[in-house]
N, C-alpha and C positions, 0 to 999 in steps of 0.2 A: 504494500500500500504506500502512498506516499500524497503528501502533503504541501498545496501551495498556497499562500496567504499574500494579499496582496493590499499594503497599508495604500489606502487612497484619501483622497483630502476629504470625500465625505462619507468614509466608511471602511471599515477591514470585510475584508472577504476573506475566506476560506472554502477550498474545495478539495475532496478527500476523493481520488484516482484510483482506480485498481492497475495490475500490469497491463493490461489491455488498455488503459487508456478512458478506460470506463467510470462516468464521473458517479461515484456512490452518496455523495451530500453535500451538501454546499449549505453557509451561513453568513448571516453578515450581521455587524457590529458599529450602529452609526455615530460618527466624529462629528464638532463642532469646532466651524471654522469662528477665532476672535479677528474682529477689524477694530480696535482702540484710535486708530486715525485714521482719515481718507486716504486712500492707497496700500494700506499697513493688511497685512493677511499672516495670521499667526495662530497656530497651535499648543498645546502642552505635549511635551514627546510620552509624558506619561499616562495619556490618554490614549496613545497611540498601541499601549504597552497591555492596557487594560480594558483593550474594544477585541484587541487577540486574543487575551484571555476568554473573554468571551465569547469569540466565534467557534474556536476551540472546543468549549467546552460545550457546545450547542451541538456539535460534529459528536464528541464523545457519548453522550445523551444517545444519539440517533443512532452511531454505529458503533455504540464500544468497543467490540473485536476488533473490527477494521482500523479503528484508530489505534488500538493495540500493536496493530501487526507495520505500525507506518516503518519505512527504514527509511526515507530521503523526503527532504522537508527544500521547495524552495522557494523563494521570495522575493516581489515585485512590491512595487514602492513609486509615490510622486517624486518627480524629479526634484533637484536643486536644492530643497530645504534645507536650511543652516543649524544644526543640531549643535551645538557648543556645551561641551564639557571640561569639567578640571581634573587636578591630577587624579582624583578619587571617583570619577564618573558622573560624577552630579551633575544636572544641567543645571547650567548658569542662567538659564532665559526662555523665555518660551521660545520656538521655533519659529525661522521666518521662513514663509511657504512661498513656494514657485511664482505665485501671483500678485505677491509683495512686489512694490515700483515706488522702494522709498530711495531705492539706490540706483536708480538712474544716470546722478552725476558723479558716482562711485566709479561708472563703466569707463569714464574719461578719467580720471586719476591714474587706473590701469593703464590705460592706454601710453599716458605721456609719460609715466615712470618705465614701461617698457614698450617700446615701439613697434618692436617685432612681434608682438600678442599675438595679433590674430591670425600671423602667419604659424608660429608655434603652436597655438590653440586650435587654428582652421573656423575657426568662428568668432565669431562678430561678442566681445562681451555686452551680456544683456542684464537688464535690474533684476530679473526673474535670478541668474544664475548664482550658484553662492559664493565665487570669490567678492563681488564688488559686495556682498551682504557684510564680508567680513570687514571691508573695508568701513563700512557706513557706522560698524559696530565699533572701530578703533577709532572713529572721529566723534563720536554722540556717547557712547559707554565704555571710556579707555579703562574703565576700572575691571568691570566684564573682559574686553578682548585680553585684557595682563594676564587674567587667570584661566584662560582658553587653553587646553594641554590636545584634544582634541575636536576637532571635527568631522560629525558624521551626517550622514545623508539618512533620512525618515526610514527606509528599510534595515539598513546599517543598524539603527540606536536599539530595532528591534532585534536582530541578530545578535549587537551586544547583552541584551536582556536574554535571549538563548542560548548565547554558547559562551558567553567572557570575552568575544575575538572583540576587537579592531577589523573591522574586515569590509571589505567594498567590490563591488565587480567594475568591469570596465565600460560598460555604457552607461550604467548608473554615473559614474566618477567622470566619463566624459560633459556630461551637464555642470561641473563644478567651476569650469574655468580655468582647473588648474591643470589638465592632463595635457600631456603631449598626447594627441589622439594616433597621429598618424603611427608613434612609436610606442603606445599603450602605456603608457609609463609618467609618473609625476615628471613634472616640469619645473626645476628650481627657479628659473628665471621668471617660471609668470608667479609661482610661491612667495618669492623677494619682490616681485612688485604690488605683493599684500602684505607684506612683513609677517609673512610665515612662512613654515618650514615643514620638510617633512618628516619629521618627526611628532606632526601634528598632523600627520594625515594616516589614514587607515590603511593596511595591506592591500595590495592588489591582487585580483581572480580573473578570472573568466567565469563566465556566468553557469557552468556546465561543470566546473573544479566545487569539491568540497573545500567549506575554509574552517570547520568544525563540525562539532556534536552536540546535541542540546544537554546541556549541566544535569547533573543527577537527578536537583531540583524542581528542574522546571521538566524532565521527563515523569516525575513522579506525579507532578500535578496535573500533567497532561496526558498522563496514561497510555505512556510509550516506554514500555520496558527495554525496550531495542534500543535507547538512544540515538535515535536516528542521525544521518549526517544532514547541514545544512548547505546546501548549494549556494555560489554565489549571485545566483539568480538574475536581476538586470531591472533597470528603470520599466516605469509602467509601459511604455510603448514596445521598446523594445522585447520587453516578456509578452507583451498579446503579439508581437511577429512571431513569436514562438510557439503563442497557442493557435493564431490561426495560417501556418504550416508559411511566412515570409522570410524564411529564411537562405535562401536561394539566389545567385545574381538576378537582378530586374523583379522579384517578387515583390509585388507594391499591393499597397492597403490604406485605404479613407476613413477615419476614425470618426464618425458624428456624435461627437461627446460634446459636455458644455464647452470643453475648448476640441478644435480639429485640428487632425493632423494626415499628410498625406505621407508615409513612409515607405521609402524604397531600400532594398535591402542589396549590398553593394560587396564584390569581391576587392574589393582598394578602395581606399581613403580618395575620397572625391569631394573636395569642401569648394564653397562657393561663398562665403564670407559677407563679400562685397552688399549680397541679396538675403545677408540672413536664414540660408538655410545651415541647417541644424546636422553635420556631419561628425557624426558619432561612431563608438562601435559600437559594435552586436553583442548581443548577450551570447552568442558562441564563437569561440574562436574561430581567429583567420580573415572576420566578416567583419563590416564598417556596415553601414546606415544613413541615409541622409533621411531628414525630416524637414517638411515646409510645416511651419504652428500657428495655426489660427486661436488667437485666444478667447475668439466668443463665437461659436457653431450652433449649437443648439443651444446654449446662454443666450444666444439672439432673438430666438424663438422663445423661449419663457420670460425674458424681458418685454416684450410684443404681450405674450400673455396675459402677464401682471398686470402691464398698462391698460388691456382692454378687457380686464377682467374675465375670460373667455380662455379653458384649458385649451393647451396645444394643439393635442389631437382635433379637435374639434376644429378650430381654426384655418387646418392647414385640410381636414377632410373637407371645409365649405368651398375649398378650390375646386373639385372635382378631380377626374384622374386625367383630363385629357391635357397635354400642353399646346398652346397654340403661338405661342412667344412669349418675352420677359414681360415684366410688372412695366405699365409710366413712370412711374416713380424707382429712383434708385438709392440706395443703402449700404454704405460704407458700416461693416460689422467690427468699427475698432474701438467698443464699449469698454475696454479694462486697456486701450492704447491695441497694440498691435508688433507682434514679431517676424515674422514673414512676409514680404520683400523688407517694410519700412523698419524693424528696429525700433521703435518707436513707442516709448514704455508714457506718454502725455498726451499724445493725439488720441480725442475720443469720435464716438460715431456720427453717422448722418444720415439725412434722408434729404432727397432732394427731387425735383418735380410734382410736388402736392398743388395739388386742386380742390377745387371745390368737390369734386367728384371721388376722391381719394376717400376709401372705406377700406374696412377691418380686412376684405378682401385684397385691393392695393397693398395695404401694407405687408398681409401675410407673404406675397407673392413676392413682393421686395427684400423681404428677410432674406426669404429660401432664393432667391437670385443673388443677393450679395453675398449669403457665405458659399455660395458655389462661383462666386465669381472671387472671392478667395483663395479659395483652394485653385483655380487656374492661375491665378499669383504664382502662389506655390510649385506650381506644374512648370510655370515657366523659367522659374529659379533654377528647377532641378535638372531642366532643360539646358542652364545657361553652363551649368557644371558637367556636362556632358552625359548626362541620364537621361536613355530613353526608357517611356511607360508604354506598357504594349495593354496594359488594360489595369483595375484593380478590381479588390474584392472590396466591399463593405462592412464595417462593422459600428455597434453603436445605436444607441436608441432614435439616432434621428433615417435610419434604415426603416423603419416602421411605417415612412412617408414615400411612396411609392414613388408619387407625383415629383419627392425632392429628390430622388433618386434620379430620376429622368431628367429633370435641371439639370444636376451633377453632368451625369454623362453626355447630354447635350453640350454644356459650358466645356466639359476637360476633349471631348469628342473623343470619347473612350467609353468601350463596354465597362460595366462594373458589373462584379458578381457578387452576387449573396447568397452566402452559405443559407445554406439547410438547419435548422432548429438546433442552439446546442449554445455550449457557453465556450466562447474563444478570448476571452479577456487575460488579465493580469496574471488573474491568479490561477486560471487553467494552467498559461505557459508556466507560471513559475513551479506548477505542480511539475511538470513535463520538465524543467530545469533538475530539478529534487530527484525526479525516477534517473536522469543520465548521472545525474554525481552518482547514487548509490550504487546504481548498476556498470556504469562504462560505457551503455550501451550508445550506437553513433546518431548525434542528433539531429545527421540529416533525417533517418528511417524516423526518428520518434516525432519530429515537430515539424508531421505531414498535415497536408491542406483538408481540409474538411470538403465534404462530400458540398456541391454546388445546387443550389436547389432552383433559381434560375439567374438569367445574364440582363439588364439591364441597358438596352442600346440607344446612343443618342438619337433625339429624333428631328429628322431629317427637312421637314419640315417649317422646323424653329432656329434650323442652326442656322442660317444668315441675321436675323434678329437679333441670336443672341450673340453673335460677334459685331454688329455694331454696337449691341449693350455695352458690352465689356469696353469696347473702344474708347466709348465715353465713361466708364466706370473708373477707367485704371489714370484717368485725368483729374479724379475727383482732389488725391490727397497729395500730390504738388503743390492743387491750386490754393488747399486748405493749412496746411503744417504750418504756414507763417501768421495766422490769424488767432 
């Protein structure tokens, strides 16, 4: 049996795998994000530690044997998060989460102390990632950053709390700012342009390498006599490329979460800096990753919600199925700022060609064309760095929207697939990370694509429409960013 959990910013999951791959329970465990000031997005890591416990133990409940018998445990996790401890383990502060934009002017301090960043890093430093966090922490709480001994990433602090390691994988740690990616390995030079070291940084993995065992302890309380190993696992994107079988040169995948992501999955380090795409590695060795990040996807769509009081579903089923062209009105989805092309952690959203005619209709229509006129942002980045998409799969609660579906694929002019009924997220791949540590077994065989249930094709009809949509779309935030 084996065991994947996957800390996410509004919730732990847990799913309990047999060797077949056969998912036997699954639970989850809901977190609460604090905002104390506009922009500010932060956690308790202890919270983090104690939503596990619980999904755990909800697993153990359902299948006691099966969790008995776990031998590999692996673990996905939101990226970037700034976890800060002292010599003794304690954390110093609550965590500052991915979608924190207080260190914005952080990302230039890097910059001008070391010039060559983002040729070393291969990406653009952004406010979301956690070196410029640390930095924002040594100018506002120099008392906190003196007594900083380490720093860990939101999976990481939970892995500490399971095995005693210091321990990190390599796609998780590529979001930090501080890895050399192309060469897997900390990078002292961009370390000293945060005045830290690494000996303030956790071990390095592959996501497929055990990096321990769970303590006696905390197997006793979770009811795994085997002490199972834990896998080094991989950031949340890159572990759902794992569960939903992206693991492969050019295997690409559309994430419709509150934030999107378009992810291709890469045999060499291929960064494109300049445009903000997000070239990481892979949660298995040998593989890189590029990701284009939209930070408000289906956020866009519950913001629309809210405002017209009217659930999602509802909203986007009054369009009907059929697409005939884009929305009058168009919508710039950069509600939390924007990473993908713009870098751009203060530019917020827009709507622009309102009428008098303009209804809950218009506007729906405009969401779901702006974040798919995103994600071609995205396409074109990936594009500029020398990735070609031959098609994606879909994953994600905004897949539910058939009609957005068909946007999508009209907008990127690419089939998209959607698997067949099942759970391909975090914490399936991180299970499928957990089953390869214990076993050895090769991760091409094990983190295979799920069965296709149908293909999604642009239609053909709307694609001149919507390429002059986009036209005028991608004019919108030149005209805007100085106002």
């Amino acid at each position: 049996m084996y065991l994947g959990l996957d800390i996410g910013t509004s919730g732990v999951k847990a799913i309990l795998i047999d060797a077949r791959q056969r998912v036997l329970a699954s639970a989850t465990a809901p977190l609460k994000v604090s905002r104390p000031k506009p922009g500010w997005s932060e956690q308790a890591p202890e919270d983090w530690w104690k939503a596990c416990n619980r999904a755990v133990k909800a697993l153990a409940e359902a299948k006691p044997k099966a969790v008995a018998a776990v031998e590999g445990i692996g673990l996905s996790g939101q990226q970037h998060g700034a976890t800060l401890l002292d010599k003794a383990d304690k954390v110093l502060r609550p965590a500052i989460l991915w979608n924190d934009a207080r260190s914005f002017a952080e990302c230039r301090d890097i910059e001008e102390r070391e010039p060559r960043a983002r040729k070393i890093a291969g990406n653009i430093p952004l406010a979301g990632f956690t070196a410029p966090k640390l930095v924002w922490v040594k100018k506002h709480e120099p008392r906190i950053f003196d007594r900083v001994a380490k720093v860990l990433l939101p999976k990481d602090y939970v892995r500490l709390r399971m095995t005693g390691d210091h321990a990190s994988d390599m796609s998780d740690s590529s979001g930090t700012f501080w890895l050399d990616v192309a060469r897997r390995a900390w990078s002292d030079e961009l370390l000293a342009a945060t005045d830290m070291s690494r000996d303030q940084m956790p071990r390095l993995f592959e996501g497929t390498e055990a990096t321990g065992r769970l303590t006696s302890e905390v197997a006793k309380a979770w009811g795994m006599p085997k002490r199972p190993v834990v896998a080094g696992g991989g950031g949340d994107n890159p572990a759902s490329a794992c569960g939903i079988g992206a693991v492969k040169p050019g295997a690409a995948f559309i994430s419709l979460g509150t934030s999107g992501v378009l992810f291709v999955s890469n045999q060499r380090f291929m960064p494109n800096a300049a445009r903000a795409v997000h070239a990481f590695c892979h949660a298995v060795p040998g593989a890189w990753h590029q990701m284009g990040v939209i930070l408000s996807a289906t956020g866009s769509l519950e913001w629309l919600a809210s405002l017209l009081k009217t659930p999602a579903p509802k909203l986007t089923a009054a369009l009907g199925k059929t697409l005939a062209g884009p929305s009058p009105a168009l919508f710039l989805p950069y509600l939390s700022g924007e990473r993908t092309p713009v870098a751009d952690a203060q530019i917020r959203g827009l709507v622009m060609g309102l009428g008098h005619e303009s209804d809950a209709n218009i506007l729906t229509h405009a969401v779901l064309d702006g974040v798919a006129f995103a994600f071609r942002d995205s396409l074109e980045a990936l594009k500029a760095a020398g990735t070609n998409v031959a098609r994606v799969t879909a994953v994600g609660g905004g897949t539910r929207s058939q009609l957005w579906l068909k946007i999508i694929a009209t907008v990127l002019d690419l089939p998209v697939d959607v698997p067949a009924d099942g759970d391909f997220g975090g914490a399936f791949g991180a299970a499928r990370l957990g089953l390869i540590a214990a076993t050895g077994a090769d991760f091409a065989s094990v983190c295979s694509a799920p069965r296709i249930a149908n293909t999604i094709t642009p239609e053909a009809r709307a694609r001149e429409a919507y390429a002059k949509a986009y036209a005028r779309y991608v004019q919108i935030y030149p005209s805007i960013r100085e106002i």
